[in-house]
N, C-alpha and C positions, 0 to 999 in steps of 0.2 A: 251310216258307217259302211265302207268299204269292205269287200272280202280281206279275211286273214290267213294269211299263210300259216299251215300247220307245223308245228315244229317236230312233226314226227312223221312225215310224209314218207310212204312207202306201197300204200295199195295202188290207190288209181293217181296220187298225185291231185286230191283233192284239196279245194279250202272250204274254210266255214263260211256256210250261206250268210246270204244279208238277212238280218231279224228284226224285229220289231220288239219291243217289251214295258212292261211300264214300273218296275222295281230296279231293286240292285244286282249284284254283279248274280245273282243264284237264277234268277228271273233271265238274265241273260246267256247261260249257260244252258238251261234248257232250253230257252228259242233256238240255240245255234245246234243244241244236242237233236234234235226233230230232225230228222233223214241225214244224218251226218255219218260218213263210212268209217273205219275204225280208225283210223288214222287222226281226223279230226276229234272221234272221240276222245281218244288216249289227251288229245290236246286237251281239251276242257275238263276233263277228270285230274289232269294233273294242275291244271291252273286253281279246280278245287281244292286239292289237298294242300296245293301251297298258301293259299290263299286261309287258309286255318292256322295255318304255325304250328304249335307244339298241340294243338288240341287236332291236328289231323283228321284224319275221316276215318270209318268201315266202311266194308263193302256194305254191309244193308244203309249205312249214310249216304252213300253214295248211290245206290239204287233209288230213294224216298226222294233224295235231292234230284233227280232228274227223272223220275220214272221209270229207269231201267229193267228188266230185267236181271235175277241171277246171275245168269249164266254170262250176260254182256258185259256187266260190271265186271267181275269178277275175272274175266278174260283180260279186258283191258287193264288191271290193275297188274293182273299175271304181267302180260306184256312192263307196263310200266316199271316192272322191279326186274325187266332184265332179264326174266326164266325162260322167255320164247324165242332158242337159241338160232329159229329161222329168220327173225328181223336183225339180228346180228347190232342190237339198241342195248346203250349201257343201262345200266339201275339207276333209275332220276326218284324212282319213289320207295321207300324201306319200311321194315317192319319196326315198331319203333319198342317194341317190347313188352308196350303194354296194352290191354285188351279192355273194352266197352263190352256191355249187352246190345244183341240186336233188339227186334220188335219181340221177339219169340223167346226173349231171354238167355239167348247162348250165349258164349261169349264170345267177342271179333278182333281180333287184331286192329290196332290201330295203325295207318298208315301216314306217312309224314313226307318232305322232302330231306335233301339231305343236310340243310343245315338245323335240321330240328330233330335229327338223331339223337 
């Protein structure tokens, strides 16, 4: 498979590396998630949340699901809902109202696209 154009291109004008993997689309999300700059990130974090429908992701799902860090998931989801008023990026990803346990038992917001509000 070819390089993919990012649909949230804004740092360096990057795409997602070519990868290798031998599962489904989660398998392939973290191949592409391995040195990918934020922009690509945001891309495959949001193709994750869509890719759920109404059962969405948290951020610690989204962390476990690709190995992320806190702080990186949790950035790019920021971004993804529109709050990081320097990318000047509409809200593709919402709070849907209702909240999961993480690993640690807190609770998390679930995150959805917009037709699964």
């Amino acid at each position: 498979m070819g390089q993919q154009a990012s649909m949230f291109d804004d740092d360096d004008g990057s795409t997602l590396p070519p990868h290798s993997y031998d599962g489904g689309d989660a398998s392939r999300w973290a191949a592409q998630m391995a040195g990918a700059g934020a922009a690509a990130q945001r891309t495959i974090i949001f193709e994750f949340i869509h890719s759920r429908g109404r059962t969405g992701a948290t951020c610690d799902e989204v962390e476990v699901a690709f190995g992320m860090l806190h702080q990186a998931a949790s950035a790019r989801i920021y971004e993804l809902r529109g709050k990081y008023r320097k990318l000047k990026m509409p809200a593709v990803v919402f709070q849907s109202g209702r909240f999961r346990p993480t690993r640690r038992g807190s609770p998390a917001n679930v995150n959805v696209t917009k037709e699964f509000v």
